[in-house]
C-alpha positions as CSV (number, residue, x, y, z in Angstrom):
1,X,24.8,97.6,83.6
2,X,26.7,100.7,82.3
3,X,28.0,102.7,84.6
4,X,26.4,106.1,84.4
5,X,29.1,108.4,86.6
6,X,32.8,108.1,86.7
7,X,34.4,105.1,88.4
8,X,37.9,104.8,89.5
9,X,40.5,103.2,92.5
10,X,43.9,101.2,92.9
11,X,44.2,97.4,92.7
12,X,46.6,95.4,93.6
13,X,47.8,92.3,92.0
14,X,49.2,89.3,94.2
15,X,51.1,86.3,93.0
16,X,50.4,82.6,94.1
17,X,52.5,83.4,97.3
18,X,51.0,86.4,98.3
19,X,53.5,88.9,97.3
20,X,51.9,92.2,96.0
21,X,53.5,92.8,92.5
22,X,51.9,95.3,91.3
23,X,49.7,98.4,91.9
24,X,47.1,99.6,89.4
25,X,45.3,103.3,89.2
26,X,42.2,103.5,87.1
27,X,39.1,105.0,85.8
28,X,36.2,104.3,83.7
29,X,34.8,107.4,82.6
30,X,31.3,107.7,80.5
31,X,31.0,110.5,77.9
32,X,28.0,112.2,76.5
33,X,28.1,110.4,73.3
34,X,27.2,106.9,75.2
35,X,31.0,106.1,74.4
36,X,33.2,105.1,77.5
37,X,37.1,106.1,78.1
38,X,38.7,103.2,80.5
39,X,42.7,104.2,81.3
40,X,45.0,102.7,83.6
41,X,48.7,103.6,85.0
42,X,50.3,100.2,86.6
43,X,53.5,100.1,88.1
44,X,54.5,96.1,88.3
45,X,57.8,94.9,90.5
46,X,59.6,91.5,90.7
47,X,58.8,88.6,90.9
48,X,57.1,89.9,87.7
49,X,59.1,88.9,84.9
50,X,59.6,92.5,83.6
51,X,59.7,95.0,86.4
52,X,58.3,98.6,84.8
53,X,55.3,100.9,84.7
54,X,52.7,100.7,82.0
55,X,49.7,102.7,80.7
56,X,46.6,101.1,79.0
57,X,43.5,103.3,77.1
58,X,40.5,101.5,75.8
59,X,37.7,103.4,74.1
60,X,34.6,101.3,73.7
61,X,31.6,102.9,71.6
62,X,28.3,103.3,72.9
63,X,27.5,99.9,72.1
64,X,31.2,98.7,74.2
65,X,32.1,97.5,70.8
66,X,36.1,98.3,70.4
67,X,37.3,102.0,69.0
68,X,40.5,101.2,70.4
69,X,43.2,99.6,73.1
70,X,46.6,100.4,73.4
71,X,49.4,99.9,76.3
72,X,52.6,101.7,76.4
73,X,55.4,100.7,78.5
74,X,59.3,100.2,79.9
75,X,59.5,104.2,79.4
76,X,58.2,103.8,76.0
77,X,60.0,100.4,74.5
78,X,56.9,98.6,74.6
79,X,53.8,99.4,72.8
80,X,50.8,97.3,71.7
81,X,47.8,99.0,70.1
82,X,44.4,97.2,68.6
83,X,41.8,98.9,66.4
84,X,39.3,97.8,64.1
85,X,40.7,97.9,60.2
86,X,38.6,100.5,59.0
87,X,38.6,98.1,55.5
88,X,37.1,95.2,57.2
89,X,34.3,95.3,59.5
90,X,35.4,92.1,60.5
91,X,38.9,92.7,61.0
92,X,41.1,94.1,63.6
93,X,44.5,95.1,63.5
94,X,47.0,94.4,66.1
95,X,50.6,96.2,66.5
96,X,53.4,94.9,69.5
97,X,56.3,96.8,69.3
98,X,59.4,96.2,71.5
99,X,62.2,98.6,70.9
100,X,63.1,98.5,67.1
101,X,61.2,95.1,66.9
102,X,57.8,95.9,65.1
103,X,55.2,92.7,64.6
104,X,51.4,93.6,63.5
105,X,48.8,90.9,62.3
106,X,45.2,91.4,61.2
107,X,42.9,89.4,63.5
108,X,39.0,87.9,62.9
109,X,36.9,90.2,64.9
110,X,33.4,90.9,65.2
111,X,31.1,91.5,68.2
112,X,31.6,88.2,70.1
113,X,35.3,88.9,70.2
114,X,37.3,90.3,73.3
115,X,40.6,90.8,74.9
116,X,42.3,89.6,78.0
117,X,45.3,90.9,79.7
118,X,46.6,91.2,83.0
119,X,44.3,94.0,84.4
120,X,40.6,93.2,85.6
121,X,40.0,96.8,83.9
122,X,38.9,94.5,80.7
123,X,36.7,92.6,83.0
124,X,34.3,95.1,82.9
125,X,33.5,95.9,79.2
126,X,32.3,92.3,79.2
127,X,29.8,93.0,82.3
128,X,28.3,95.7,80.6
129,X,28.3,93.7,77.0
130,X,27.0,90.8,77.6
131,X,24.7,91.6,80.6
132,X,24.4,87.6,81.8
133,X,21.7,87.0,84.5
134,X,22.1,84.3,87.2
135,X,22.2,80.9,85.5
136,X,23.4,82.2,82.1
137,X,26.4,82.4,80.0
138,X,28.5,83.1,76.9
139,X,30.7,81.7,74.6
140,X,33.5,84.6,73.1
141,X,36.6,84.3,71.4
142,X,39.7,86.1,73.1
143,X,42.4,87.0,72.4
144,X,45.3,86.7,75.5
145,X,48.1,89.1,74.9
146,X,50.6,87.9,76.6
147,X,51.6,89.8,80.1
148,X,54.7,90.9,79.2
149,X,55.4,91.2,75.3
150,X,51.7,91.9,74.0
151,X,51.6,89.0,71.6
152,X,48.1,87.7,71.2
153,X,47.0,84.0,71.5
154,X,43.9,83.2,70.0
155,X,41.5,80.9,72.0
156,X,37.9,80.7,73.7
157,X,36.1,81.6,77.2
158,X,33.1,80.7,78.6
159,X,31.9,83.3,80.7
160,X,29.0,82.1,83.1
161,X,27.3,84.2,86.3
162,X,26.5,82.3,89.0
163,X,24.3,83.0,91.8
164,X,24.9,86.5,93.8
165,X,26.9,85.7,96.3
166,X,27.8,87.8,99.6
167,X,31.6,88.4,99.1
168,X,33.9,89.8,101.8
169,X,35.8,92.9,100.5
170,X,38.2,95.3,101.7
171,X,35.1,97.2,102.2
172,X,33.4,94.8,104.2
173,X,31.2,92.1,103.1
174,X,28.4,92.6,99.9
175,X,26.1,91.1,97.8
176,X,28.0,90.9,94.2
177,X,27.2,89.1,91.1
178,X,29.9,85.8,91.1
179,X,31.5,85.6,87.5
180,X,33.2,81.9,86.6
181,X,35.2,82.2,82.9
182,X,35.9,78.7,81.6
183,X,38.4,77.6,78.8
184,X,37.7,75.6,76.1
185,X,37.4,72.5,77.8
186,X,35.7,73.4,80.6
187,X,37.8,73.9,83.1
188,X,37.6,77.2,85.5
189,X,40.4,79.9,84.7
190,X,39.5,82.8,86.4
191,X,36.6,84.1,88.5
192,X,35.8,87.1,89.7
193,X,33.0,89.3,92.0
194,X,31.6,92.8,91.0
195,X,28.9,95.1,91.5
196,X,25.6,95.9,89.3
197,X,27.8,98.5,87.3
198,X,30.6,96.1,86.7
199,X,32.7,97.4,89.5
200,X,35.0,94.1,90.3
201,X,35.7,94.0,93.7
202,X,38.3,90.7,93.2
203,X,39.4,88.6,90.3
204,X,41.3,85.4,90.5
205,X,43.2,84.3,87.2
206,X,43.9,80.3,88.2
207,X,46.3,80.0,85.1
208,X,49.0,83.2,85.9
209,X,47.9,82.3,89.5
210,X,47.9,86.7,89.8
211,X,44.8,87.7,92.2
212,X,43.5,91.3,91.6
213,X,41.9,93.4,94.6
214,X,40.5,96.4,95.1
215,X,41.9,98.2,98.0
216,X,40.6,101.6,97.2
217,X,37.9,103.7,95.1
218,X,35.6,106.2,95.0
219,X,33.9,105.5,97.6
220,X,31.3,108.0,98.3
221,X,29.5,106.6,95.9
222,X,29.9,103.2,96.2
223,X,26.5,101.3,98.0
């Protein structure tokens, strides 16, 4: 499931009304060491609660375990970096920093943990991760940073593929693996459609009602 060349385009993110709020450059780049670099620049407008451009870098080793994630935002007020505590294999660090405000907490963490934000960008490490065939599914803990302040909320996801499905795209219709994730009660909270490299095509949070597209990529090399 690993993509083995360098993946990148734009998505945009729609609110429950259709409006386009924000527009998100990316790539996923894989590196000779089997480690993958995953970066993002996202410029978000009203009605998103705080209007401003953000940048998010995730390193995953070659295993897509965690090196580290970090956003930086509002020309710089707003940071938020996770890492693994280098003094506890089974502890992670987290920092939020907004202006002079600094908060950081140490977090359980081990290889059935995960984050969510508002980018489908972390969709993908879990596609490669967990490598689910038709039928199956997962159980991980997340952690939710919040959209706008980076504060993390602890709580659990059920991440089950479904049946391929033929999805219409902006690239026209294709046969893409159909992701449901459920929270802890059950219910659906987000789905999503991607290729056999983890390339989502669309993902649908149902809590932030926020739909994610992809309206461009590399697409030479797409199938």
């Amino acid at each position: 499931m690993k993509p083995s060349r360098l993946l990148k385009g734009i998505y945009q993110h729609f609110d429950a009304n259709g409006n386009v709020i924000a527009d998100e450059r990316w790539q996923a780049v894989p590196r000779a060491d089997g480690s993958t670099q995953l970066d993002n620049e996202t410029t978000r407008v009203a009605p998103f609660d705080e209007p401003r451009s953000d940048s998010m870098g995730l390193t995953l080793d070659a295993h897509w375990q965690l090196v580290k994630f970090s956003v930086h935002g509002l020309f710089g007020q707003r940071e938020c970096l996770v890492r693994p505590d280098p003094e506890s294999p089974k502890q992670a660090i987290i920092c939020w920093r907004y202006k002079d405000e600094i908060n950081e907490q140490r977090l359980p963490w081990d290889e059935t943990t995960w984050l969510s934000w508002n980018t489908p960008l972390l969709v993908m490490p879990l596609v490669w991760r967990l490598n689910l065939q038709p039928g199956e599914s997962r159980d991980l803990t997340v952690y939710a940073l919040d959209a706008v302040t980076f504060r993390p909320m602890r709580t659990t996801r059920r991440y089950q593929r479904l049946e391929d499905t033929t999805h219409l795209t902006r690239f026209g219709a294709k046969l893409l693996a159909h992701y449901m994730q459920r929270d802890e009660t059950g219910a659906p909270c987000a789905e999503f459609w991607c290729d056999e490299e983890g390339f989502v095509f669309e993902h649908q949070d149902f809590v932030a009602q926020v739909r994610y597209v992809l309206t461009a990529a590399n697409l030479k090399l797409l199938p």
